[in-house]
C-alpha positions in Angstrom: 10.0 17.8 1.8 7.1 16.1 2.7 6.8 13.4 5.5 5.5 9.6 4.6 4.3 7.6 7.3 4.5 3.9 7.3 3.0 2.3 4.3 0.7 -0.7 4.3 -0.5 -2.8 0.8 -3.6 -4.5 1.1 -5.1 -6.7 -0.9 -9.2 -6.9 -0.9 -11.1 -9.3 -2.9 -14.8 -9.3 -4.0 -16.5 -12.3 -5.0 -19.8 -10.2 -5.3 -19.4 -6.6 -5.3 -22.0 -4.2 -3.8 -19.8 -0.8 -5.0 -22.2 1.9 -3.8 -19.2 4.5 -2.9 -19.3 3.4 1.0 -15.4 2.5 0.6 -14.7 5.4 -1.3 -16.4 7.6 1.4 -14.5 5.8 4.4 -11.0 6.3 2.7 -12.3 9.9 2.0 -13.1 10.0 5.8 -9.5 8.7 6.9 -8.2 11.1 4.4 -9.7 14.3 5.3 -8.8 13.3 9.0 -5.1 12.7 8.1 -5.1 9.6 9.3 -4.5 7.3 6.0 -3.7 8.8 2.6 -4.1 6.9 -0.4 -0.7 6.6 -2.1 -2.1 4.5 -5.0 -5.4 2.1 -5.4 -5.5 0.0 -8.2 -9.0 -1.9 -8.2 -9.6 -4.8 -11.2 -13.0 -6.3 -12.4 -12.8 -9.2 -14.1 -16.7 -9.0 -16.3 -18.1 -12.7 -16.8 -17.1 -12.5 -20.3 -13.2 -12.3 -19.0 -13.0 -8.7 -20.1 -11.2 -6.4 -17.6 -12.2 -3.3 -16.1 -9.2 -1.3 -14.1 -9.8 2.3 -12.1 -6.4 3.5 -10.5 -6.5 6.6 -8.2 -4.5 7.7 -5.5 -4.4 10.8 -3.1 -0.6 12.1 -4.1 0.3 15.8 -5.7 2.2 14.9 -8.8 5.2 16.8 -6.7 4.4 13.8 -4.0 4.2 11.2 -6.2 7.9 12.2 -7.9 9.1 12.7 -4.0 7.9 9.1 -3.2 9.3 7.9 -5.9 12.9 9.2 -5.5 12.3 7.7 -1.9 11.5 4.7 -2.8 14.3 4.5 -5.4 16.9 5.7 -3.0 16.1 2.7 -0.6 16.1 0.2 -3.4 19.2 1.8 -4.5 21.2 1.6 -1.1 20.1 -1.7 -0.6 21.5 -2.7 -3.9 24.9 -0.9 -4.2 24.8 1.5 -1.4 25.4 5.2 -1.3 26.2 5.5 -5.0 23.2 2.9 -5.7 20.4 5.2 -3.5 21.8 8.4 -5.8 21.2 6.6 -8.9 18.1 5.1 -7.6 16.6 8.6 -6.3 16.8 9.9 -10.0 15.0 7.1 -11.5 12.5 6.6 -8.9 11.3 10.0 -9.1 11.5 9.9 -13.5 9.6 7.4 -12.8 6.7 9.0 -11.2 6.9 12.1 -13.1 4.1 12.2 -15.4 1.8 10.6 -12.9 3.0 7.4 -12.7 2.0 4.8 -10.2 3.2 2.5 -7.6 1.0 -0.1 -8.9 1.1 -1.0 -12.9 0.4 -2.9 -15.7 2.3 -6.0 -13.8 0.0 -6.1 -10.4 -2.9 -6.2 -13.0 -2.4 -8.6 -14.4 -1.3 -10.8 -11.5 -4.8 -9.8 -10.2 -6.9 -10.7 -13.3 -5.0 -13.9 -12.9 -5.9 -15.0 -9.6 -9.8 -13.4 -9.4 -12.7 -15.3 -11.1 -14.9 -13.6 -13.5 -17.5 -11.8 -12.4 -14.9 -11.0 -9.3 -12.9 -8.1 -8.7 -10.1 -7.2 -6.5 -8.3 -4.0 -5.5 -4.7 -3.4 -4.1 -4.1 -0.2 -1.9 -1.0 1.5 -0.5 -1.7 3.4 2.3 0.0 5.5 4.0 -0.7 5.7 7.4 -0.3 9.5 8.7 -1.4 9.0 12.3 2.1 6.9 13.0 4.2 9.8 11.9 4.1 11.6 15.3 4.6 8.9 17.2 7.1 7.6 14.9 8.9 11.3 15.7 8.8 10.6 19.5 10.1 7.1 19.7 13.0 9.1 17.6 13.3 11.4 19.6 13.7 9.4 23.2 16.1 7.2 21.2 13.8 4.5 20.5 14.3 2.2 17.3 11.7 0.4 15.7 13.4 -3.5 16.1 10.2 -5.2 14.2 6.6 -4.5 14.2 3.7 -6.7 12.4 0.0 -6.4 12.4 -2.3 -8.8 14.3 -5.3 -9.9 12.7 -8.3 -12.2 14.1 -7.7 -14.6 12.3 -4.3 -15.0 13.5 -5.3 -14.5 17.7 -7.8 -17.9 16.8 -4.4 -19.8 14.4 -2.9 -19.0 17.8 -5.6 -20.5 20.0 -6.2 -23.7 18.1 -2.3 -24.3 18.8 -2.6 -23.4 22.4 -5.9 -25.8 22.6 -3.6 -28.7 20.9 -0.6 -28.5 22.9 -2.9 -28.7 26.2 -4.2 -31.6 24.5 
């Protein structure tokens, strides 16, 4: 069985993209360092004439992908009608992924080619981040439990300040 480390989607748009592989060679980078892995990448053009041009890839074995699959499923599953539920859900999450399906679909293309102007593009990424699995064993292991984690971005340190600045105020 293989181990999945804590999955983030992100959501990047272009207004003007300058593609000359540099992403592509960072996630490459990350990759070969086992520090992310690239469960699925779905990236969406939207040409000035409307037309759409997709490229979906992702870094999972097709014996992955099914695993993930059945993971995911089993979760959804449980959540919905417990043990039974996450048996049911295991078996379709992983037919689902069988011949190479993807996370992302048809669905979260469209939704992108809706919200992006043309001549813009956009690209949604799972990934996986493998660094947090080891540390995710040892908080296990000493009995920890994760009770909520989130990320912190700039953007929200300076939403923060501005509040500070008008309560002071």
């Amino acid at each position: 069985m293989t181990e999945f480390g804590p999955v983030q989607i992100m959501v990047v748009g272009f207004d003007e993209g300058k593609f000359e592989g540099k992403i592509l060679d960072e996630l490459k980078r990350l990759r070969d360092l086992d520090i992310v892995r690239l469960i699925d990448l779905l990236f969406v053009q939207k040409r000035e004439d409307g037309e759409l041009v997709t490229v979906q890839m992702s870094d999972l074995a097709q014996s992955e992908s099914e695993e993930l699959g059945a993971i995911i499923g089993a979760l959804i599953g449980f959540g919905a009608e417990g043990t039974e539920g996450a048996e049911v859900g295991a078996e379709a999450g992983a037919a689902a992924m069988q011949d190479g399906g993807s996370v992302l679909g048809e669905d979260e293309m469209w939704d992108v080619a809706d919200a992006i102007e043309p001549g813009a593009s956009a690209a949604i990424a799972l990934l996986e981040h493998r660094w947090a699995i080891p540390l995710r064993d040892a908080i296990a292991a000493a009995g920890g439990v994760t009770v909520t984690d989130e990320w912190v971005h700039p953007a929200d340190l300076v939403a923060i300040g501005a509040v500070a600045r008008e309560s002071s105020e």
